[in-house]
NUDRENSE-910941 format. One record per residue (C-alpha): x, y, z; residue in three letters. Coordinates in steps of 0.1 Angstrom, whole numbers. Example, Ala and Ser with C-alpha at 12.3 -4.5 7.8 and 13.67 -1.06 7.14 Angstrom:
# residues 2
[[123 -45 78] "ALA"]
[[137 -11 71] "SER"]
This chain:
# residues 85
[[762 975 935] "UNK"]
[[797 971 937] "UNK"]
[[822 976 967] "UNK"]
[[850 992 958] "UNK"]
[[869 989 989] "UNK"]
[[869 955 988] "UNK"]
[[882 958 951] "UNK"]
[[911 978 959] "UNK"]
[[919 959 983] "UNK"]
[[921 927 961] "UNK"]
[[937 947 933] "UNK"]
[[970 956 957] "UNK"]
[[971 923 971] "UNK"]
[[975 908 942] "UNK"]
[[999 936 930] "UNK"]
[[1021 927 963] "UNK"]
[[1023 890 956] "UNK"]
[[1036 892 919] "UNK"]
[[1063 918 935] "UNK"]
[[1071 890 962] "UNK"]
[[1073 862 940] "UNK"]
[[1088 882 910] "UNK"]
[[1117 892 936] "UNK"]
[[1121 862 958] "UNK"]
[[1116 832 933] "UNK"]
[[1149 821 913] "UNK"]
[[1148 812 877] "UNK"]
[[1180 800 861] "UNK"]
[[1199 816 888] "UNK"]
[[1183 849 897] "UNK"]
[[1153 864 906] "UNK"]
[[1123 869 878] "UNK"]
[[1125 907 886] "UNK"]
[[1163 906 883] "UNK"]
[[1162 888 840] "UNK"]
[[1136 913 839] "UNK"]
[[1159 949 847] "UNK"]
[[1189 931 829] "UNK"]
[[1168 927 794] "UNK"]
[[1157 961 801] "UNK"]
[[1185 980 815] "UNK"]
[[1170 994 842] "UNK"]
[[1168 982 879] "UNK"]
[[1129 991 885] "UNK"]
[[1116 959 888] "UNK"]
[[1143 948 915] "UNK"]
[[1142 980 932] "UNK"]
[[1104 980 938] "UNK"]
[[1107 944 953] "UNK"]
[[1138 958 975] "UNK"]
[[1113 986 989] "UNK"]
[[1081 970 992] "UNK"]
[[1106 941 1016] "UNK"]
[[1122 968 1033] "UNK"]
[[1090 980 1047] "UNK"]
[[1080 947 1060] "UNK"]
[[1123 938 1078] "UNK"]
[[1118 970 1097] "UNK"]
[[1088 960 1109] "UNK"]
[[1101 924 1119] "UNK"]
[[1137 941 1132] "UNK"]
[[1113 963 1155] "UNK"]
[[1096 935 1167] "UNK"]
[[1127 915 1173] "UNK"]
[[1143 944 1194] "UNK"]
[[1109 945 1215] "UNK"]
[[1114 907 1220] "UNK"]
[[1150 904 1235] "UNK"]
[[1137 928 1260] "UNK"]
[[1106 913 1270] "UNK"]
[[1121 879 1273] "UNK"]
[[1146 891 1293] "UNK"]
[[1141 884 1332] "UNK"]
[[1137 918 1350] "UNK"]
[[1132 926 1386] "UNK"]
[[1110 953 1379] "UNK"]
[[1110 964 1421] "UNK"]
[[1147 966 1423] "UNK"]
[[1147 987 1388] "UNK"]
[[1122 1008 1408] "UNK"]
[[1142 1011 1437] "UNK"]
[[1171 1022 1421] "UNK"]
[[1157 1051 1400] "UNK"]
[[1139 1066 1428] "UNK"]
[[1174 1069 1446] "UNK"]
């Protein structure tokens, strides 16, 4: 019996690791994805790999904002004490 799941899953991760590596690995210069779109006019291949990173920097800029605050020192009793005044 076969688990599908568990094939779907392996089917997109393998589908999101030819996008990274067709975007972010240089050949000659330029991105595989990038050769691609200029042999075939389009900008499909580059856009895709812009998208699918996009996704993935938002989630790392939202971290980063948490992160600056968190790190910060705050005296959380005299934050209390002044927005209760």
């Amino acid at each position: 019996m076969r688990n599908y799941g568990s094939i779907a899953l392996c089917v997109i991760v393998v589908f999101l690791v030819i996008v990274y590596v067709g975007g972010a690995i240089p050949v000659r210069g330029a991105p595989v994805f990038y050769h691609m779109d200029e042999k075939l006019g389009t900008t499909a291949f580059m856009g895709t790999y812009y998208r699918i990173m996009s996704v993935f920097r938002k989630k790392e800029r939202q971290r980063e904002e948490a992160d600056t605050w968190t790190k910060s020192y705050q005296d959380f009793n005299k934050v209390l004490k002044n927005t209760s005044e």
